[in-house]
PADRENDO-609413 format. One record per residue (C-alpha): residue number from 0; residue in one letter; chain; x, y, z. Coordinates in nm, 2 decimals. Example, Ala and Ser with C-alpha at 12.3 -4.5 7.8 and 13.67 -1.06 7.14 Angstrom:
residues 2
   nr  rest  kette       x       y       z
    0     A      A    1.23   -0.45    0.78
    1     S      A    1.37   -0.11    0.71
This chain:
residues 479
   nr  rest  kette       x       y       z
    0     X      A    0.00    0.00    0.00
    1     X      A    0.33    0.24    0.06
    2     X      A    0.39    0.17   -0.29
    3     X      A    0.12    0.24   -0.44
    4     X      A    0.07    0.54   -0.26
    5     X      A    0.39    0.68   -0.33
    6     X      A    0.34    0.61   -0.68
    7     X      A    0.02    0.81   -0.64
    8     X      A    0.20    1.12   -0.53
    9     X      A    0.47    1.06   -0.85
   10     X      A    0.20    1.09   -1.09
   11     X      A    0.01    1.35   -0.96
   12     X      A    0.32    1.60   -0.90
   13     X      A    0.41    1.72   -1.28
   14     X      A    0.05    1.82   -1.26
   15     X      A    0.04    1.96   -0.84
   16     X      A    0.41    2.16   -0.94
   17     X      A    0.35    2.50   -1.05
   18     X      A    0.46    2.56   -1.41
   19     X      A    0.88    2.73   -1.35
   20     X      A    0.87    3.04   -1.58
   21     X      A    1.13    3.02   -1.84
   22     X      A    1.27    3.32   -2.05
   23     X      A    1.33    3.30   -2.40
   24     X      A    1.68    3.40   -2.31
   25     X      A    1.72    3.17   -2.05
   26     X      A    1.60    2.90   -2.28
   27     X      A    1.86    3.03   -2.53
   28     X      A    2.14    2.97   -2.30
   29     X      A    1.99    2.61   -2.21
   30     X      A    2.02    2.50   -2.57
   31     X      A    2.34    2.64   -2.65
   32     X      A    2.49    2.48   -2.31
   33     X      A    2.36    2.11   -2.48
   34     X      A    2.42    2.19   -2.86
   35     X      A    2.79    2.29   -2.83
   36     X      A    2.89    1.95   -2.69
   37     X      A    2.69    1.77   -2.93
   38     X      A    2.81    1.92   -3.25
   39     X      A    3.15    1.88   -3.15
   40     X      A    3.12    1.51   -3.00
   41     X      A    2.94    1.46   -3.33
   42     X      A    3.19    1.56   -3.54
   43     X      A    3.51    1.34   -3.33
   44     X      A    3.27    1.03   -3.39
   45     X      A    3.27    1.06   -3.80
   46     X      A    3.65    1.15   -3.73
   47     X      A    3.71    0.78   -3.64
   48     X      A    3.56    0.65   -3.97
   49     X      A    3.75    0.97   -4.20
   50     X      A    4.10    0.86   -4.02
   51     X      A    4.04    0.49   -4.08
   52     X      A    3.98    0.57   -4.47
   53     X      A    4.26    0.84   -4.50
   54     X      A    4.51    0.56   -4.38
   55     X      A    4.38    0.32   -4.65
   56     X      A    4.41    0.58   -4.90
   57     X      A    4.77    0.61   -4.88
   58     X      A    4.80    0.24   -4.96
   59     X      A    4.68    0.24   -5.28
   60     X      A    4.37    0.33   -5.55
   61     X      A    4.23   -0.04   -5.47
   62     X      A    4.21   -0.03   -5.09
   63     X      A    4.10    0.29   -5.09
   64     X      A    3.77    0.23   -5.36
   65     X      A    3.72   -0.07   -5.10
   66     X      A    3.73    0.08   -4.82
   67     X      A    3.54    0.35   -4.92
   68     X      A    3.27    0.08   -5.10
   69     X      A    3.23   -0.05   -4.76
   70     X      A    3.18    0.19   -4.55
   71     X      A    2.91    0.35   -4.77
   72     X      A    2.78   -0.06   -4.77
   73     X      A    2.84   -0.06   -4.38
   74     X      A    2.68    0.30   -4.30
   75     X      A    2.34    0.22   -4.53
   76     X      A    2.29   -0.18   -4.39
   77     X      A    2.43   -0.13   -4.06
   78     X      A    2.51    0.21   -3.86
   79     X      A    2.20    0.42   -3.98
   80     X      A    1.94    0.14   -3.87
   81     X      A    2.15    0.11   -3.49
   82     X      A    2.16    0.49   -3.48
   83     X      A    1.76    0.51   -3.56
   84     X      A    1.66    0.23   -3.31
   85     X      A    1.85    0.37   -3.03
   86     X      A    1.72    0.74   -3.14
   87     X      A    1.40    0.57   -2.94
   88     X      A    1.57    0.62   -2.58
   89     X      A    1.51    0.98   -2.66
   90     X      A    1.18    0.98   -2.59
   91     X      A    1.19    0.68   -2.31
   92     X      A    1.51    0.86   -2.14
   93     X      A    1.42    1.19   -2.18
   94     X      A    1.05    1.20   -2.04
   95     X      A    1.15    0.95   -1.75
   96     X      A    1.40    1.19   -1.65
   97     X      A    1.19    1.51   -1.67
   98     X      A    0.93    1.33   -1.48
   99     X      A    1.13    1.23   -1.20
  100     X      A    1.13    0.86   -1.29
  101     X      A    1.57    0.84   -1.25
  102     X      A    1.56    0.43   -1.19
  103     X      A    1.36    0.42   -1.61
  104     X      A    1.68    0.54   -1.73
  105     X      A    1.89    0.28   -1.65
  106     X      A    1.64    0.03   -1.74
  107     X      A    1.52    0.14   -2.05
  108     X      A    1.93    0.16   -2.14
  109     X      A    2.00   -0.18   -2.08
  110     X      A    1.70   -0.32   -2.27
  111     X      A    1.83   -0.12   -2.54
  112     X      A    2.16   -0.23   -2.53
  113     X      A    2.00   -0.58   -2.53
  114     X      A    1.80   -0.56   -2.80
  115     X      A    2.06   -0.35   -3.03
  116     X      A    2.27   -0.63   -2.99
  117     X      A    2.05   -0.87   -3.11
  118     X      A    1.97   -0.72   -3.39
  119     X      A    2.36   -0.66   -3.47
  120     X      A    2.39   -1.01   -3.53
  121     X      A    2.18   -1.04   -3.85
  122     X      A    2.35   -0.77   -4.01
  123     X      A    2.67   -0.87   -3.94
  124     X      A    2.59   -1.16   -4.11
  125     X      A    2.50   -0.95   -4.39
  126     X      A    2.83   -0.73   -4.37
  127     X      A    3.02   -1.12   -4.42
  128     X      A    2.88   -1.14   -4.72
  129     X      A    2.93   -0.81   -4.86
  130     X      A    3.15   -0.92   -5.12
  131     X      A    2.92   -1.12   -5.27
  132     X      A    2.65   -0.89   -5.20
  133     X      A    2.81   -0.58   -5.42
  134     X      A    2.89   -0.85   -5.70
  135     X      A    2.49   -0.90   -5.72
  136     X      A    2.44   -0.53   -5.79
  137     X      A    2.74   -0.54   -6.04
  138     X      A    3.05   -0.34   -5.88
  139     X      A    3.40   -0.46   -5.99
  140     X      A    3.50   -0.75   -5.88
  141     X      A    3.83   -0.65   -5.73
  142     X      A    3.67   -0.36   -5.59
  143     X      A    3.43   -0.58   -5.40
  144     X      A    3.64   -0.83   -5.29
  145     X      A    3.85   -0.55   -5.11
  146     X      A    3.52   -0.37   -4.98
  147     X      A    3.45   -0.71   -4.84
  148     X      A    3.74   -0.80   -4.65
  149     X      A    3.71   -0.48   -4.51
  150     X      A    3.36   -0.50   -4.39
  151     X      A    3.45   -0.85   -4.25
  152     X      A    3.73   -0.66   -4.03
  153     X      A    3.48   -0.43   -3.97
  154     X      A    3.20   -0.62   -3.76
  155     X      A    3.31   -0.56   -3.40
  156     X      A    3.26   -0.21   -3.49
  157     X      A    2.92   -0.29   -3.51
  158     X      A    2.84   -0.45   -3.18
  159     X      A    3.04   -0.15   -3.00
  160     X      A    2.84    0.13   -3.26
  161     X      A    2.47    0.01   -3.06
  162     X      A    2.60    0.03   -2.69
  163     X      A    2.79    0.33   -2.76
  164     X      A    2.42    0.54   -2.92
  165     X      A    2.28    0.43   -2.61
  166     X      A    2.55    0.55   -2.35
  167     X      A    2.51    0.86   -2.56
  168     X      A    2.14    0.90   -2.53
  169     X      A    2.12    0.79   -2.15
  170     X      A    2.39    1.06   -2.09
  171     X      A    2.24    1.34   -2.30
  172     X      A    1.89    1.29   -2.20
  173     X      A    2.01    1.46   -1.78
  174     X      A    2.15    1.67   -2.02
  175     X      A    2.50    1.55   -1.95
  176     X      A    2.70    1.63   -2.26
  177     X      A    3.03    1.79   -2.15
  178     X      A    3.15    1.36   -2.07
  179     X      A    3.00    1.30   -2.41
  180     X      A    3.22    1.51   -2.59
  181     X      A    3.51    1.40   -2.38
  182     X      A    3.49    1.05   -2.42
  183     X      A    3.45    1.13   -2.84
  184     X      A    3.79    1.34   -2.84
  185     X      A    3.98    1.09   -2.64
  186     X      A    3.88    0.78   -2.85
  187     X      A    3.94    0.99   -3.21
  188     X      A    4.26    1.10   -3.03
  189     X      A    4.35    0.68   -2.97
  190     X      A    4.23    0.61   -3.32
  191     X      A    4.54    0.80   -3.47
  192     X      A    4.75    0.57   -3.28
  193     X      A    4.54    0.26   -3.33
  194     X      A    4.53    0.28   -3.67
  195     X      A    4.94    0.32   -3.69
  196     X      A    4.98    0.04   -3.50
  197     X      A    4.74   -0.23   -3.69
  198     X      A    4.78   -0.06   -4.06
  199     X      A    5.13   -0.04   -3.99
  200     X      A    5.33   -0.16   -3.74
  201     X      A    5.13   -0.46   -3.69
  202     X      A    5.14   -0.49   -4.08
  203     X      A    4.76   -0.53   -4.14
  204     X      A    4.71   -0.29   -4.44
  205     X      A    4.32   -0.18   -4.49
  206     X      A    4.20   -0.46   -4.25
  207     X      A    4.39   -0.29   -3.98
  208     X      A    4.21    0.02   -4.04
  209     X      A    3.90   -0.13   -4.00
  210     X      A    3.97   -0.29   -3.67
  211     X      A    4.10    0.03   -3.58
  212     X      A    3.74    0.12   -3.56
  213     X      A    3.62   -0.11   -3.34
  214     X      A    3.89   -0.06   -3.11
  215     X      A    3.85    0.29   -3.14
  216     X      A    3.42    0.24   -3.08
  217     X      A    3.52    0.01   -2.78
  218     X      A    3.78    0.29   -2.61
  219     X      A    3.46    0.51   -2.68
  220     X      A    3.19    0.30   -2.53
  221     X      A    3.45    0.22   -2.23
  222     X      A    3.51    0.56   -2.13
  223     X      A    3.14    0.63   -2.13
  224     X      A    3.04    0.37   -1.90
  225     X      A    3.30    0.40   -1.65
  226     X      A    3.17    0.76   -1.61
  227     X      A    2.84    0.62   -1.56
  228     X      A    2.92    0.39   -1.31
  229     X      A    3.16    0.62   -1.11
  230     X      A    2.97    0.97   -1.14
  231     X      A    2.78    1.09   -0.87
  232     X      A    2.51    1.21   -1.11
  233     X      A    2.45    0.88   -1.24
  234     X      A    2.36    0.74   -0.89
  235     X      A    1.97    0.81   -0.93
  236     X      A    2.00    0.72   -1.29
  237     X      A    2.22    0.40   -1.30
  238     X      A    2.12    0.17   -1.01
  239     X      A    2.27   -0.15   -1.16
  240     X      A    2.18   -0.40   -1.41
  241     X      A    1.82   -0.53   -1.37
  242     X      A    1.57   -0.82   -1.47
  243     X      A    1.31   -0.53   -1.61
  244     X      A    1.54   -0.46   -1.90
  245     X      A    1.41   -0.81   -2.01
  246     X      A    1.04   -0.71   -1.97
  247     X      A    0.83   -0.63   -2.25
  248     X      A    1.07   -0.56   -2.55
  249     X      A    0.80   -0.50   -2.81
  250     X      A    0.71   -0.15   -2.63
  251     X      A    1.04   -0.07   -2.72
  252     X      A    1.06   -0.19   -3.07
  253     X      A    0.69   -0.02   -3.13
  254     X      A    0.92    0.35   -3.11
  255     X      A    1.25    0.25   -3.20
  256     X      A    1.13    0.07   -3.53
  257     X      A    0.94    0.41   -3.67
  258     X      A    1.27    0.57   -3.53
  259     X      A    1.52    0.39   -3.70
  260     X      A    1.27    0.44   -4.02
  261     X      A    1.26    0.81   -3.99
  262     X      A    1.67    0.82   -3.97
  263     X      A    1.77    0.57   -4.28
  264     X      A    1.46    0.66   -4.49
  265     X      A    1.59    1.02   -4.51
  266     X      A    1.97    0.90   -4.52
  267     X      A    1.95    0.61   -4.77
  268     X      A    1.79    0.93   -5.02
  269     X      A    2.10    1.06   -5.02
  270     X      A    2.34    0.76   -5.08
  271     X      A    2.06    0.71   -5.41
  272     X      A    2.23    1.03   -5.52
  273     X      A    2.53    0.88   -5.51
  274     X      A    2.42    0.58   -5.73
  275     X      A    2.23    0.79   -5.96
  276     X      A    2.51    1.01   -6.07
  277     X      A    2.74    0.78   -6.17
  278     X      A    2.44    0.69   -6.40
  279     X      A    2.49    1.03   -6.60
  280     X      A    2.67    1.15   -6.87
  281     X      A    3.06    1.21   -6.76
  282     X      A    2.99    1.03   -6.44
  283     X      A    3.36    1.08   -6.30
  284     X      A    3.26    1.45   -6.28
  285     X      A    2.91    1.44   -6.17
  286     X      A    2.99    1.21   -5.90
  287     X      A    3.36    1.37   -5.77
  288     X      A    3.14    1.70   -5.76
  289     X      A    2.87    1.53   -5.53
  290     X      A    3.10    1.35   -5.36
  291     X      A    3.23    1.72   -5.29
  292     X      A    2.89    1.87   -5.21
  293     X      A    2.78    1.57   -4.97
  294     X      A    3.06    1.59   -4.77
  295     X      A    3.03    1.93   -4.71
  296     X      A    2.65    1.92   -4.64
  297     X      A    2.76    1.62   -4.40
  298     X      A    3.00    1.84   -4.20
  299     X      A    2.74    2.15   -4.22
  300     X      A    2.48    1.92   -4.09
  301     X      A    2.64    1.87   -3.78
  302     X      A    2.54    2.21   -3.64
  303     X      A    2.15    2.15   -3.67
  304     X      A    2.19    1.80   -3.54
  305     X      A    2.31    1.90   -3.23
  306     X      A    2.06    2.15   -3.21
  307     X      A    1.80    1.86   -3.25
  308     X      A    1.94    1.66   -3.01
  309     X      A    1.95    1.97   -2.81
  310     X      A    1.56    2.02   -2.85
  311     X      A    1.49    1.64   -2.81
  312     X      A    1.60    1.67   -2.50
  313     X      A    1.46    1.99   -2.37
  314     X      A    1.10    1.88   -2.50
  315     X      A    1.13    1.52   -2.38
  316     X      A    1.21    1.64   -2.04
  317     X      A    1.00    1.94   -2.01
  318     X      A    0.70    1.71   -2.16
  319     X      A    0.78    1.44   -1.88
  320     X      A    0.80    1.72   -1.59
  321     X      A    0.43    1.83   -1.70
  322     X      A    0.55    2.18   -1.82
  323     X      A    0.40    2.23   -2.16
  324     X      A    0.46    2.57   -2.21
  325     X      A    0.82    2.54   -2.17
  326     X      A    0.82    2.25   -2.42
  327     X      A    0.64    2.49   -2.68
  328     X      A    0.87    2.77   -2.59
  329     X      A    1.20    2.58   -2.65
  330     X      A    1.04    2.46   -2.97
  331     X      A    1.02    2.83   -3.08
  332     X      A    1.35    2.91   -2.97
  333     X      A    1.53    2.64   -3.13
  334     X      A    1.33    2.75   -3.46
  335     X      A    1.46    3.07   -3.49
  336     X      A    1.83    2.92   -3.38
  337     X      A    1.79    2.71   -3.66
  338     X      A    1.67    2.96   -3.92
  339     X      A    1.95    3.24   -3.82
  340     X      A    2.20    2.95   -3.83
  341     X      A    2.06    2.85   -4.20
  342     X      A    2.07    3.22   -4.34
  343     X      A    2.42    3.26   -4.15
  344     X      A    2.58    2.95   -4.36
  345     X      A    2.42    3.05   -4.66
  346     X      A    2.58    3.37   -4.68
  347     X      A    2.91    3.20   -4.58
  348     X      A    2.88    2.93   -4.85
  349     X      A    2.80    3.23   -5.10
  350     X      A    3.07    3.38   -5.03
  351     X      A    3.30    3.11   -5.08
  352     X      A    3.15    2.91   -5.36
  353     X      A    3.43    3.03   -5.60
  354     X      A    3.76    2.87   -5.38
  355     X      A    3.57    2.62   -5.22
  356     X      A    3.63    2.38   -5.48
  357     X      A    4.04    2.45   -5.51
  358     X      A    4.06    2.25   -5.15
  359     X      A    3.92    1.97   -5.36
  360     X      A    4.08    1.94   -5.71
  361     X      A    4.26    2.20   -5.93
  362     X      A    4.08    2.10   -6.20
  363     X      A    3.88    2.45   -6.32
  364     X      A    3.56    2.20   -6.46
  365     X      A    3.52    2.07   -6.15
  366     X      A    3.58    2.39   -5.94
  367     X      A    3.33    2.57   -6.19
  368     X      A    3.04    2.30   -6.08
  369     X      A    3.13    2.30   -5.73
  370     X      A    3.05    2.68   -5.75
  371     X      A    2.71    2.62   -5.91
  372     X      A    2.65    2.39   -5.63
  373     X      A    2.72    2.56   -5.34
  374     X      A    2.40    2.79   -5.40
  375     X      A    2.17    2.51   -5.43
  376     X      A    2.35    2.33   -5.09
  377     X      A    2.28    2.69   -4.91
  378     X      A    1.91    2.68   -5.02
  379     X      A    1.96    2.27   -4.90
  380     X      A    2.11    2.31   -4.57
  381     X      A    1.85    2.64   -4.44
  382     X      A    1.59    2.33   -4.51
  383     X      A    1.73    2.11   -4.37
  384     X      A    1.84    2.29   -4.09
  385     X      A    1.48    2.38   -3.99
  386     X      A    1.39    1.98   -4.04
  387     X      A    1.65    1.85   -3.85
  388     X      A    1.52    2.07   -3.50
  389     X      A    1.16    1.94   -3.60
  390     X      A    1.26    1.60   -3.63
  391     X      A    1.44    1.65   -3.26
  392     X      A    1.12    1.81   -3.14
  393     X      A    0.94    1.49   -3.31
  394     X      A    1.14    1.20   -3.12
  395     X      A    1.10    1.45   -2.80
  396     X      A    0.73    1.47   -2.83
  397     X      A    0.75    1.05   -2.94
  398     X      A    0.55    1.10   -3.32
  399     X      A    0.86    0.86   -3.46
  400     X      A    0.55    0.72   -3.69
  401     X      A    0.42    1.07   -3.78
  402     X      A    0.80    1.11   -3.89
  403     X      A    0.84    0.81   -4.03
  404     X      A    0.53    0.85   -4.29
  405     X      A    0.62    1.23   -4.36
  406     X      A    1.01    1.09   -4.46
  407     X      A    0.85    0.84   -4.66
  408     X      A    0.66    1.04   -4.85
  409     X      A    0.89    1.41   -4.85
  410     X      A    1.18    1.15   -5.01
  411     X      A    1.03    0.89   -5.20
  412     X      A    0.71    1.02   -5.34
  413     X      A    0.86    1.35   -5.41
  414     X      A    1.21    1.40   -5.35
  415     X      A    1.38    1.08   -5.55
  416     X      A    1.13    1.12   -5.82
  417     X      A    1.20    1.46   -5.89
  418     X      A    1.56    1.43   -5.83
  419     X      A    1.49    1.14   -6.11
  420     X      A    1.26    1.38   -6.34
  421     X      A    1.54    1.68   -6.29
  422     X      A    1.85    1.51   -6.36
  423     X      A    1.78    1.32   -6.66
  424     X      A    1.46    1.41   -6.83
  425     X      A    1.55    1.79   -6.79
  426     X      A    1.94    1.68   -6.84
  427     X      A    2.04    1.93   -6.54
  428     X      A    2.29    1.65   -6.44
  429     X      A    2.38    1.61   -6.06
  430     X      A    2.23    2.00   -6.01
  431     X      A    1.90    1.85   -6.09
  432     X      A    1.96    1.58   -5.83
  433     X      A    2.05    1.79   -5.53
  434     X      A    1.67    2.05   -5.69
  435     X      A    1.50    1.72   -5.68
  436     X      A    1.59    1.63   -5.31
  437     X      A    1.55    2.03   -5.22
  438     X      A    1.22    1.95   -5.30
  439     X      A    1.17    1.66   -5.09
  440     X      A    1.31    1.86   -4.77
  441     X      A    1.08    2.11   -4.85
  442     X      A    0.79    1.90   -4.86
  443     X      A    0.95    1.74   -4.46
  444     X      A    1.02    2.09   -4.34
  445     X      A    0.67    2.20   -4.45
  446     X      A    0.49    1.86   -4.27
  447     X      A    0.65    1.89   -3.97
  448     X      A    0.60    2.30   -3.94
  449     X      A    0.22    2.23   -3.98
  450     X      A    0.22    1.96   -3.73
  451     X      A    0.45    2.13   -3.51
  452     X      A    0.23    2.43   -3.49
  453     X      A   -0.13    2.30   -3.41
  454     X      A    0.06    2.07   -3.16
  455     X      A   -0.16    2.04   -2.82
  456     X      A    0.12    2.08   -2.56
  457     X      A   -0.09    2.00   -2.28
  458     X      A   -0.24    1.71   -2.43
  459     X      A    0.15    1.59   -2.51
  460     X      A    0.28    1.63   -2.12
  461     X      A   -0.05    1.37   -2.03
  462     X      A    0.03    1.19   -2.28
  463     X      A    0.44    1.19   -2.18
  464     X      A    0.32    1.15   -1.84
  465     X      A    0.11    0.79   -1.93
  466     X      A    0.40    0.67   -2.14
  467     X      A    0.63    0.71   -1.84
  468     X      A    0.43    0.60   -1.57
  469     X      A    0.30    0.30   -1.77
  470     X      A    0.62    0.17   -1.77
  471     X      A    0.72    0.16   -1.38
  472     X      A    0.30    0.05   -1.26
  473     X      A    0.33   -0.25   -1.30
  474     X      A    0.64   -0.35   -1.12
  475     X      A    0.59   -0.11   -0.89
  476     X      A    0.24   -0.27   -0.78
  477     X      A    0.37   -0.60   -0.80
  478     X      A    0.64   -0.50   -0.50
């Protein structure tokens, strides 16, 4: 009956507390304080696979197309699907914590850890094979062979890659960010010594550089949960490994399947680019120019996502503490963030669309197109910009579904097709490509603005409230 009762009083206070009254400046700061750390620990976890290839690529032309092939092959089948499943904990981790609910945290880690690794062993089964796999779709048969032996190498990377998005979420989700960052710097700072040692010293060539990465993921996932275990802040939120992360596993698959759909449905559009260009006329320019563009729009994109992951966690938390109109005023906020931060990098690409291309190649064709580009990139990145903060506020709120259907539709109803139409029915070549998928973020950014703005924030902290609470009932009435 003291259980119950004390449960009583636990669902009752996020509506019995008084509403804290937070300033737009305030809120400002709050963001900021969580995106900085993000971006950056963002950025040092890509490092790991950019070292890995840049130590193949002094090897030779062959291990570098491998590696290259299957990493591309690894991040489409394997890392994008991880990274969306475990994009579930933040909405479980985030609304727990906001409503007071610390011991959810650890649980809902560990059943995601479980289940993460679980579903790692199917695809690496599938990253075994990618030699043979690559030869079905007609790649070059040396080429694949390499990017196969790589991927083989690569597969403890995969069962560290899981644990270590779900150390990440756990942490970010109390808004603990600064260790995040940390733990990223020191393992890209190992990698650059891991990868001497296997490539060379240890004589392994390209293989070596793909173990680098699970070593490197390992050092990573290490660090992170010794801080867990050690830190004083994680003593409400980590209580030791419990029997409930076996309980009821399809609650979790029900949000991290429509998460992990939301994440590759968006990123598998963009490795079609890739594909579709060398389909064009002079493909060895069209597809070293996009090769040019993505990366950039990959290293741009790191500043909105860590201002969604920012905003997943300040909705998700301020949902789960029953303060609504905090939730709908960081949601503003981190809209206009994202739109000064869109016209900001416009300008800056603008301005250097005519020398951006001499960092790349010194040939004037290709400089030429990758100055043509840049303006349609600005025009992409203020998109997707705005997107990426919606489609935080989305996995805060828990619509993974609503996002999942809008992706679905903004990339392959619209955004492929046209890209398709553009590029070689109008013959624009890869600059129809990146209009067609401009069109398909437009089409996302304009579905989740609409949804976003007749959102009923009150409605949404019950609803956080139920999700939570429905989790710790029934083990708490069974004690």
């Amino acid at each position: 009956m003291e259980k119950a009762s004390c449960l009583e009083e636990a669902l009752l206070l996020p509506e019995s507390c008084k509403e804290e009254e937070i300033t737009a400046s305030d809120e400002v700061k709050r963001q900021l304080r969580l995106a900085g750390p993000l971006i950056a620990g963002s950025l040092l976890q890509n490092l790991i696979q950019m070292i890995s290839v840049m130590f193949v690529g002094h090897l030779g032309e062959l291990p570098l197309a491998g590696a290259s092939m299957a990493s591309s092959f690894a991040a489409v089948t394997g890392f994008s699907l991880l990274l969306g499943l475990a994009s579930a904990l933040d909405t479980l981790c985030g609304q727990a914590f906001g409503a007071r609910q610390y011991h959810l945290l650890g649980v809902y880690k560990q059943r995601a850890m479980l289940l993460l690794t679980a579903v790692s062993v199917p695809l690496a089964v599938a990253w075994y094979y990618t030699g043979d796999i690559l030869l079905l779709f007609g790649q070059d048969a040396d080429i694949a062979a390499e990017a196969g032996a790589y991927a083989r190498w690569m597969i403890p990377a995969l069962f560290a890659y899981g644990p270590l998005q779900c150390h990440v979420r756990f942490l970010q989700t109390q808004n603990m960010v600064v260790p995040v960052m940390a733990a990223a710097g020191a393992a890209a700072l190992c990698h650059l010594g891991v990868c001497w040692a296997l490539v060379h010293a240890a004589g392994m060539g390209s293989r070596g550089a793909a173990l680098g990465n699970a070593v490197s993921y390992w050092i990573n996932v290490g660090v992170l949960a010794v801080y867990v275990r050690v830190s004083r802040s994680c003593k409400k939120t980590w209580t030791g490994f419990s029997m409930e992360a076996f309980r009821d596993p399809l609650s979790f698959f029900r949000l991290a399947i429509p998460s992990a759909l939301m994440v590759c449905l968006e990123w598998w559009s963009f490795e079609l680019l890739v594909l579709l260009s060398g389909l064009l006329p002079n493909p060895k320019l069209e597809t070293s120019v996009l090769s040019i563009t993505l990366n950039t729009a990959n290293c741009l994109f790191m500043i909105p996502f860590g201002l969604g992951a920012a905003i997943s966690t300040r909705v998700s938390n301020e949902l789960g503490a029953g303060r609504p109109r905090a939730a709908r005023l960081a949601v503003r906020v981190v809209t206009l963030l994202a739109t000064l931060e869109g016209l900001g990098m416009a300008l800056v690409l603008a301005c250097v669309r005519y020398v951006w291309g001499h960092a790349y190649s010194n040939e004037e064709e290709v400089v030429a197109y990758v100055a043509k580009m840049m303006l349609v990139l600005a025009v992409s990145n203020f998109l997707d910009g705005i997107q990426c903060v919606l489609s935080g506020v989305a996995r805060g709120c828990g619509w993974q579904k609503i996002g999942a259907c809008i992706n679905l539709g903004a990339f392959y109803v619209v955004g492929v097709p046209a890209a398709y139409l553009a590029a070689f029915v109008l013959r624009a070549g890869g600059l129809g490509l990146w209009m067609g998928i401009i069109c398909g973020v437009a089409v996302q950014t304009l579905l989740f603005l609409a949804i976003t703005s007749r959102t009923d924030w009150q409605k949404e902290a019950k609803m956080a409230k139920d999700r939570v609470f429905s989790s710790s009932l029934p083990t708490d009435l069974a004690t």
